[in-house]
N, C-alpha and C positions, 0 to 999 in steps of 0.2 A: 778251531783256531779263528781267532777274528780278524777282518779283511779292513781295507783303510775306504770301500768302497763307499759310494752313495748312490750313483745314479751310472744306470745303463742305458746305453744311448744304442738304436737299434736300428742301421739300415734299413729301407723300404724291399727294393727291386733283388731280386735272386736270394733274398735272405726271405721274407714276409710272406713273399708272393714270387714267381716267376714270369717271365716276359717275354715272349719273341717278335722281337722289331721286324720280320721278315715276312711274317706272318700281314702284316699293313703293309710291306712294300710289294707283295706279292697281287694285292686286290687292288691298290694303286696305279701299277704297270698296265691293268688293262682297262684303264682311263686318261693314258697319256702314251706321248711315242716317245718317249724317254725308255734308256736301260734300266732294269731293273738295280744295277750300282749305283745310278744315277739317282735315283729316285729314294734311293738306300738314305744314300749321303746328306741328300736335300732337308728328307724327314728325319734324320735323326743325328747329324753330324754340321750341320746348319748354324750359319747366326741367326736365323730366324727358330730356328729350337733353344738354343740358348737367350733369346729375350722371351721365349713363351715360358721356360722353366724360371726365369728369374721376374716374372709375373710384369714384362716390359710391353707387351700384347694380350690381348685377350683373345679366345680361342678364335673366334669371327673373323680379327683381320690375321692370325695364324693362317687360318685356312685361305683368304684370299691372298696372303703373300705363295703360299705351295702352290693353289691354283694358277698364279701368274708364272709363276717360276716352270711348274712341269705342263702348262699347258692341260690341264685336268679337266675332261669332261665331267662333271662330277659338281652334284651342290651341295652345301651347308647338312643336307640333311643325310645325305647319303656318306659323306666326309666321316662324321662323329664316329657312326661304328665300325667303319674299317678303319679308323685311326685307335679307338677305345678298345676295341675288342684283342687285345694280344697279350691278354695276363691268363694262368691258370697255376692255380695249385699241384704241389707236389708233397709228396709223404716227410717230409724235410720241412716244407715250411708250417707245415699242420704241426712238427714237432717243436717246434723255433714258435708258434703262438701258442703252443702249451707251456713249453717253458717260460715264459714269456709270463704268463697267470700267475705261475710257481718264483719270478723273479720280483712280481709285484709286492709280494707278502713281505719282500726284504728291504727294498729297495725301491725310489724311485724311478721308473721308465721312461724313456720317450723314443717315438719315432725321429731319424733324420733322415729326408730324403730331397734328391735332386726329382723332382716331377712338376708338370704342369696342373696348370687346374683343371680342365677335360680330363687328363686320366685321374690325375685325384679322385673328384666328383663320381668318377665313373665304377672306381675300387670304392671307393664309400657306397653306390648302392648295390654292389654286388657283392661284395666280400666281407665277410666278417673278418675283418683281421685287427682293424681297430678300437676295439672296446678294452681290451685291458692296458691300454698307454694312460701315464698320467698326461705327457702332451704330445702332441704333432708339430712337427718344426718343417716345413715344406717349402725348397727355395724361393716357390712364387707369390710366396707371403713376405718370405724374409724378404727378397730381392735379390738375394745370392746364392751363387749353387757353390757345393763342394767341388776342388778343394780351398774356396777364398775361407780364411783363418775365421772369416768374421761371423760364418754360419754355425763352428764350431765353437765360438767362443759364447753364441748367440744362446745356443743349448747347457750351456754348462750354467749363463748368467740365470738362467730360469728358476733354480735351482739352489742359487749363491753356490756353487760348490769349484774346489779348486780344480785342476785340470787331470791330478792325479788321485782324487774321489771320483772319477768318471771311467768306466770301460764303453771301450765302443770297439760294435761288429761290424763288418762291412764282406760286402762279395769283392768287392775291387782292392787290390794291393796298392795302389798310389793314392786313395784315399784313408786304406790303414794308415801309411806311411805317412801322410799327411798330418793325420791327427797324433801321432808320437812324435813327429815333429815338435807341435804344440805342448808335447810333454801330457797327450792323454794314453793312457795304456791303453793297447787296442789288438784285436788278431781278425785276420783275415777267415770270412765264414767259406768252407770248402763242402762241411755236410755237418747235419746235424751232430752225429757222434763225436766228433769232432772239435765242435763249438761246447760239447756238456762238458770233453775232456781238459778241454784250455782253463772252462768256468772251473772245475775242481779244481786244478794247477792256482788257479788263482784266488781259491776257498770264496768264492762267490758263490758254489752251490758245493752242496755236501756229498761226498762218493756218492754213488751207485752202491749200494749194499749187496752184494751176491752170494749167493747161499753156500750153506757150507760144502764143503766135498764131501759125496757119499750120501747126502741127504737128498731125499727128492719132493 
């Protein structure tokens, strides 16, 4: 059956790739007399994380606003990889970039994601995850992060496509919600099986064919 689709639009962070913020705030803490909450909040709940994601700073003076703020003994050089290093792979997202090969043949793709340019940079030389996007839409290029209408409007214009030829995945529920708002279809990624069972509902990808009963 034919779908009204064109372009799948495809979260970064806990869909692509996985991430623990906790993991930096953990190596942080023993270069500053701050709480560990404290320091949580600074790096990643921050106005100064919010203009580094929407590309308002460049990593350099990123780092000398954290260093001012938590008191960090800590330089420029030593910063990058306890800030960079807190993504790994999981069997989930290995299946979500294979699907992902198998979505390309149909469809146009792109990445959207809320990140800075340091971690960006730093998944692009580690990670193969981005070779089958036709684009990358990255708040600190656009200037905006999710949920402003205008990053989501920014992906679809790429494209020319209406709001309702777009599905978009996402790990976070108020950025699904966000984008149906805008009247784009969209479901909430929880695990891969999951995410293939929504694409069939949505004849985006074709069943799973399972063998017959009795046959081996």
């Amino acid at each position: 059956m034919a779908n009204k689709f064109k372009l799948i639009i495809v979260d970064l962070g806990n869909v692509l790739i996985n991430f623990n913020h906790w993991v930096a705030a953990n190596k942080f803490v023993r270069a500053s007399d701050r709480s560990l909450n404290d320091i949580y909040s600074m790096l990643f709940d921050s106005s100064f994380t919010k203009s580094f994601e929407e590309g308002k700073v460049t990593s350099e003076e990123f780092f000398l606003a954290i260093k001012n703020e938590l008191s960090l003994k800590m330089d420029y050089s030593a910063f990058l990889p306890a800030w960079n290093e807190i993504f790994y792979l999981t069997s989930d997202n290995i299946e979500v970039y294979q699907l992902v090969h198998t979505l390309k043949k149909k469809y146009k793709v792109i990445v959207l994601s809320n990140i800075n340019q340091s971690h960006f940079e730093y998944l692009k030389e580690n990670f193969r995850i981005f070779d089958p996007f036709d684009k990358i839409v990255l708040s600190y290029e656009v200037g905006v992060r999710k949920p402003d209408p205008k990053i989501y409007q920014y992906a679809l214009e790429l494209f020319s496509v209406r709001p309702e030829e777009a599905f978009y995945i996402d790990d976070r529920l108020d950025l699904v919600e966000q984008a149906e708002r805008l009247f784009i279809p969209a479901t909430q990624f929880k695990s891969f099986q999951g995410l293939r069972l929504v694409l069939e509902e949505n004849c985006i990808l074709d069943a799973e064919k399972k063998p017959a009963a009795g046959r081996k």
